[in-house]
N, C-alpha and C positions, 0 to 999 in steps of 0.2 A: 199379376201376382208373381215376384219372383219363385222360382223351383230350388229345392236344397239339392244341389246337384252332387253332394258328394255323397247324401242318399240313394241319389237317383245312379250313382256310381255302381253302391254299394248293393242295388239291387239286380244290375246289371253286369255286373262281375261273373257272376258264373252260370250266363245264359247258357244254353247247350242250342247251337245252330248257326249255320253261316251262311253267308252272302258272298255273291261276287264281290270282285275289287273293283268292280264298275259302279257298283253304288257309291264309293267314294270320290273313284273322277267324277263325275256329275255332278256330286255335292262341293267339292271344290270349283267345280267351272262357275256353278251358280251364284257361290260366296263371293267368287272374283267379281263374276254379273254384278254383282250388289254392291261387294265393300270392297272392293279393289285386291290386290294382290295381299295387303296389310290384314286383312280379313281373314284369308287363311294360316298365316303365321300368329293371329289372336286364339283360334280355333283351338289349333294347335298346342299350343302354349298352354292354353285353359285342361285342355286333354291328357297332356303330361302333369300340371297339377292334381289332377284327380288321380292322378296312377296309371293311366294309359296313351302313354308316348306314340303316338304316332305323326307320318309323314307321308302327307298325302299323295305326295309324288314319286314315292317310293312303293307307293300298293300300285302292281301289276291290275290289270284292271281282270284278269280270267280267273285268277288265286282265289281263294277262299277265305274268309275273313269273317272272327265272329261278328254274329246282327247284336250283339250288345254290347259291342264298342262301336256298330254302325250306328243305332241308334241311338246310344249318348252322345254321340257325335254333334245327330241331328238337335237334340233338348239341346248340346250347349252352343251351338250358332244360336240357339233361337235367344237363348239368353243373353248369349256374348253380343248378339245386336239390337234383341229388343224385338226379334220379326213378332209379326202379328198371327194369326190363324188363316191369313190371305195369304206371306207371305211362305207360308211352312205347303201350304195346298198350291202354290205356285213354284214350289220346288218339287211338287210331283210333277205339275204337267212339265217341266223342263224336264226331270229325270228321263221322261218317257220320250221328249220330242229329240234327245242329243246321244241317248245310250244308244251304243253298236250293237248291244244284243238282241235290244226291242227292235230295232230296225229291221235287222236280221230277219227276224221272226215272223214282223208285221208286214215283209215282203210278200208271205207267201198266203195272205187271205185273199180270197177271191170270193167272198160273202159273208152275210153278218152272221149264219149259222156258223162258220167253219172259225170262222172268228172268237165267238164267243166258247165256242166248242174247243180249241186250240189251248185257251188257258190252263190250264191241267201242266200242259208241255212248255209253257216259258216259263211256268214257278219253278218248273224242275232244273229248269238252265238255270233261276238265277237264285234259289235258296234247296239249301240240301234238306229241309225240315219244313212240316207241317204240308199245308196243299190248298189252293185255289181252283174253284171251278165254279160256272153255270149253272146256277139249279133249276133256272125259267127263263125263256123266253118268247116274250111276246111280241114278235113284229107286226098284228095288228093293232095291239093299245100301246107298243113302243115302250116296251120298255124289258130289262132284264134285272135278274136279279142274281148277284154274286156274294156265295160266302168261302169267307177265307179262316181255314181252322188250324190248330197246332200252332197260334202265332198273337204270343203275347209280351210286348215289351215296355213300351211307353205309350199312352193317349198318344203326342204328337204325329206317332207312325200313323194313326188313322186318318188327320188330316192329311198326311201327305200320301197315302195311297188314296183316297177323295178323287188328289189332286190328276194322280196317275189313270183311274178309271175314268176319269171325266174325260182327256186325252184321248185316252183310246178307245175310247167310244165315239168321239168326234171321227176318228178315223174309218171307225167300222161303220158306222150308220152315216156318216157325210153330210151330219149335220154338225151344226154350231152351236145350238139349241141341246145343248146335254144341261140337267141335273142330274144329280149323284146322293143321297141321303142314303147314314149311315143308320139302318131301323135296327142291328142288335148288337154291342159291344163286350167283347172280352172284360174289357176294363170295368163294367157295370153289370158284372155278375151272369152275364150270357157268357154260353157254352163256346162261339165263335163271335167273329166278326159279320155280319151282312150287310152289302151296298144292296140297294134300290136305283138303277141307274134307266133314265128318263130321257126320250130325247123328241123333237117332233121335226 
């Protein structure tokens, strides 16, 4: 089902909170991954129809940048190409395996506690609003549970943060064997977001 995205514009117009300019590069390297260089000059183009001109190569990747022009961003690749809900959850796990920040970050775990515990401090590097943290963890039934509050833009962000938790839970637990279910959503009338994140 197409999205009215100059609805979806219009609701995101006067978000209050920003993101790194690294969320940007990342979304352009992946458009590239996909749809070649011509991908991101559609993006684009689509972006400035709606009223928000941007230039992906021109956001600094440390600057600050409202999340609701990042995340119509993200609604209109998905339209401008048609991705699916696989490929929007495969633009997280990329965001997370190619960004300098997360790297940074996910240098310095040295256990799944310290790991999971840590979160708190890379939301704070990478969004000025809302907050993400650990509520539970169980490393003998394998699994944690993460809610993300003060943070509501578009559905498609939850697939794509899926995609990011799945990721870096591969990392911290060293398995490959991660599920990720999303059991409460901002968007469906819950107070926050919560993942269920699984791994054996």
């Amino acid at each position: 089902m197409s999205e009215d995205l100059q609805k979806v514009a219009r609701e995101l117009k006067d978000f209050s909170g920003n993101v790194r300019g690294e969320a940007f590069k990342t979304r352009r390297d992946y458009i590239i991954m996909k749809e070649g260089s011509e991908g991101v000059r559609k993006v684009e183009e689509k972006m400035a129809e709606l009223g928000f001109p941007i230039k992906f190569d021109k956001i600094d990747r440390s600057e600050w940048v409202n999340e609701g022009i990042n995340s119509l961003s993200v609604v209109v690749a998905k339209e401008v190409f048609g991705w699916t809900e696989k490929d929007i959850f495969d633009l997280g796990v990329f965001s997370l395996k190619t960004s300098f920040i997360t790297r940074v970050i996910f240098s310095y775990f040295i256990s799944i506690e310290r790991g999971f515990n840590i979160v708190p401090k890379y939301w704070r590097r990478y969004y000025d609003f809302g907050e993400l943290f650990c509520k539970e963890l169980n490393k003998e039934d394998k699994f944690a549970i993460v809610q993300k509050k003060g943070y509501r833009t578009h559905p498609v962000l939850c697939v794509q943060h899926k995609g990011y938790f799945s990721a870096a839970a591969k990392i911290l637990t060293s398995s490959e064997e991660v599920d990720v279910e999303e059991t409460k959503c901002a968007h469906e009338g819950d107070d926050y977001d919560e993942y269920k994140i699984s791994w054996k």
